[in-house]
N, C-alpha and C positions, 0 to 999 in steps of 0.2 A: 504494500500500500504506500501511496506516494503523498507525500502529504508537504502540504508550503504553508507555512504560520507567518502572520502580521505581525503577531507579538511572543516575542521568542521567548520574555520572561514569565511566560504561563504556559510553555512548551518544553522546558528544560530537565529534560531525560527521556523524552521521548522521541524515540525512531524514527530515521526517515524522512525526517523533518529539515527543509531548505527556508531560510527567512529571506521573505523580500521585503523590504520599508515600504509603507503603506504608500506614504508620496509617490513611491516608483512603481505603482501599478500599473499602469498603461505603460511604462518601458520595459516589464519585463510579464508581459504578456503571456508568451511562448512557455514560460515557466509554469505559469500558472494554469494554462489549459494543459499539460501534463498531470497536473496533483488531480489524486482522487478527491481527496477533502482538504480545502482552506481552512486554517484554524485563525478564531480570534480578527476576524476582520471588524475594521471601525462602522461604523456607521452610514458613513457616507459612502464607503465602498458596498454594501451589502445587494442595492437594486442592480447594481452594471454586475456583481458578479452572480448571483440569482438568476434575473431575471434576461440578463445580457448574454451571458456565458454560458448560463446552465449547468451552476460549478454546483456540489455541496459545499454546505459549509459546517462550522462550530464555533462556538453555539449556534442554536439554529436564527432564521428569519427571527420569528416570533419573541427568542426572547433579546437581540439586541436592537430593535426596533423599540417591543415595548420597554424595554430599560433604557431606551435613552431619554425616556420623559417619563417623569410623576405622574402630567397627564394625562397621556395614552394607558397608561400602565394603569390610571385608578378605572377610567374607562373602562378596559377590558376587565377587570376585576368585578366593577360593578356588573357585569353580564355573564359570570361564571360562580359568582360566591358573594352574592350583595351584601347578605345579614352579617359578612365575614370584615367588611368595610371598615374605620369610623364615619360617621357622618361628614360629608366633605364637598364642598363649593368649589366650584373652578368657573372662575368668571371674568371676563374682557375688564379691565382694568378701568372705569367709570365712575361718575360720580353715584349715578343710581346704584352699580354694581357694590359702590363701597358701604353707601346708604346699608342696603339689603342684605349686608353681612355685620353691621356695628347694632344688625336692628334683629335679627336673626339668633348669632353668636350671643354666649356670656362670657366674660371674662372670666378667667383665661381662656385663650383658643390657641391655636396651631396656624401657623401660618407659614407657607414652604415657596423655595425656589423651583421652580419644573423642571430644569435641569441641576444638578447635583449630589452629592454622594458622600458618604465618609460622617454624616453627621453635620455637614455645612449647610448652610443654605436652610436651617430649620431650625423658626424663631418661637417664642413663646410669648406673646400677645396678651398683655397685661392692662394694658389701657386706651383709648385712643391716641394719646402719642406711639406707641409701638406702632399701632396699625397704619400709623398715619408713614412713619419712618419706611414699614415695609412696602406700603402700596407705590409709595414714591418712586421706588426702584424695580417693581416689577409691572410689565406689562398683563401679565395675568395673575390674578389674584387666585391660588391655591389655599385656602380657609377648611380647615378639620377641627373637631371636636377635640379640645382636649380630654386625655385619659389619666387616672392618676396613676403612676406608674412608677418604681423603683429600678425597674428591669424590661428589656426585652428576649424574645428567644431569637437565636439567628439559627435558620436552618439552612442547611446547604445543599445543593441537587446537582449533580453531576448524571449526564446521560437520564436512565429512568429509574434512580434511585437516589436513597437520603445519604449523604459519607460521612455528612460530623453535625451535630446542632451541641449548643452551649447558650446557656444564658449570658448576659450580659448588663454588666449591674453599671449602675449610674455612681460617677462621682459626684457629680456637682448640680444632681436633684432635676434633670432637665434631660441632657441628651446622656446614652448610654455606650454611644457606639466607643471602643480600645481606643481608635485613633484619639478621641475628646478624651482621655481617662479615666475610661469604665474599667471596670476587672470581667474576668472570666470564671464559671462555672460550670462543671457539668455534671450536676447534680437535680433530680428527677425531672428529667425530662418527659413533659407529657406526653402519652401517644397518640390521644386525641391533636394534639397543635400539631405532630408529622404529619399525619390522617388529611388535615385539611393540606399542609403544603403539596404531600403526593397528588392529591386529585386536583388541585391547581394547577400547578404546575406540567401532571397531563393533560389538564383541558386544554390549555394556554398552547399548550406544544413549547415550554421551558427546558431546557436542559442544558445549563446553567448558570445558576444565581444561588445569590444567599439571601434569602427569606426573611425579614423580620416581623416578626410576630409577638402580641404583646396578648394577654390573658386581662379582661377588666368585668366587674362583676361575673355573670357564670358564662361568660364565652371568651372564645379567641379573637385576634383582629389580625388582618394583616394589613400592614406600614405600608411595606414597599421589598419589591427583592432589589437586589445590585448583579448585575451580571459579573463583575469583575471584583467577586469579594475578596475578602483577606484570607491570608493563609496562617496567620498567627497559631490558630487554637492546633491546624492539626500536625502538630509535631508531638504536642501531648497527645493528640487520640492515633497518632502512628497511621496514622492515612496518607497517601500519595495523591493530592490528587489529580496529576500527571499522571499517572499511574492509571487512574481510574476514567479517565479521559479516554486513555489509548484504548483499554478493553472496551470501552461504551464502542471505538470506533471500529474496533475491529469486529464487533459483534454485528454491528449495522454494517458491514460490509460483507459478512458472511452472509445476510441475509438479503443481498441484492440479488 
């Protein structure tokens, strides 16, 4: 199996594998209709080499389209697992629009950038100065329920399985994710919150992201996934998941 990655630093032990820099797509063409499967292409490459080429790829269409926006990604969610949501507005950035969320919302709310990742771009809306600071700077105003929360889960999906979830606890009472300095836990992880990412993430046609998911009164939520998650946790759970990659790919290649 011939395989050309984008990005060699989520490809590193696995086979096979020739890196072409994303910029030099169109000059190195001839390489690329060679490979059986593209790994890890951006976003903007994904229509020319899908839909142009007729290449595969990894991850698939599905999940680095809808991970490159908050609001595609709550979109689709809303139409495979709605009750699994929080309550969430995504609206053109207007005076009526702001109106209808200060009149809507209670304080606290949620307030997010559509594009970003790592725990940035997601404010906690305390007063109208907040909302006033965040609307300023975005064109679309992304408005979610706050949840009261300590923790999220992060679940991981590689191919069409789960390879590591951990909790992830909050330092600083607001955001939870490592990079902002949360800690790590893997300690009873519920089967019910896999249960819901599995069937997500095969509706969706996902296969690879990391899932966050937060438990508030007697259900689960989910956040948001990340296509390009971290790899911190699993050196403690001893998973590859390079490793887990290649079997996903070889398995879907034996089955063409």
């Amino acid at each position: 199996m011939k395989l050309v990655t984008f990005n060699p630093f989520r490809t590193i032990g696995i086979p096979n594998v020739q890196y072409v820099k994303p910029d030099h797509m169109f000059k190195e063409l001839e390489k690329i209709k060679q490979a059986d499967v593209l790994l890890f292409p951006e976003n903007w490459q994904v229509n020319s080499l899908v839909y142009g080429m007729k290449k595969r790829i990894f991850p698939s269409i599905e999940s680095i389209q809808l991970g490159y926006s908050k609001m595609e990604m709550t979109r689709a969610l809303w139409t495979v697992c709605p009750e699994n949501v929080p309550y969430t507005e995504i609206l053109g950035n207007s005076k009526d629009s702001r109106q209808n969320i200060l009149e809507t919302f209670p304080f606290p709310f949620v307030a997010k950038e559509i594009r970003n990742s790592m725990g940035r771009g997601v404010f906690l809306v305390n007063n109208e100065e907040d909302f006033y600071n965040y609307s300023e700077a975005n064109d679309i105003l992304y408005v979610q329920e706050y949840l009261p929360i300590d923790r999220d889960l992060r679940v991981c999906v590689v191919g069409d399985e789960i390879i590591g979830s951990y909790w992830r606890i909050g330092s600083n009472g607001f955001h939870n994710n490592v990079s902002q300095g949360g800690s790590i836990s893997f300690d009873q992880i519920p089967e019910e919150a896999l249960e819901l990412v599995r069937q997500t993430a095969k509706a969706l046609n996902v296969n690879h992201a990391g899932f966050d998911i937060v438990a508030a009164g007697d259900k689960y939520y989910i956040l948001e996934f990340n296509v390009l998650f971290g790899n911190q946790a699993f050196n403690h759970l001893e998973v590859s998941p390079e490793k887990k990659i290649y079997e996903y790919l070889l398995k879907a290649e034996a089955s063409q």
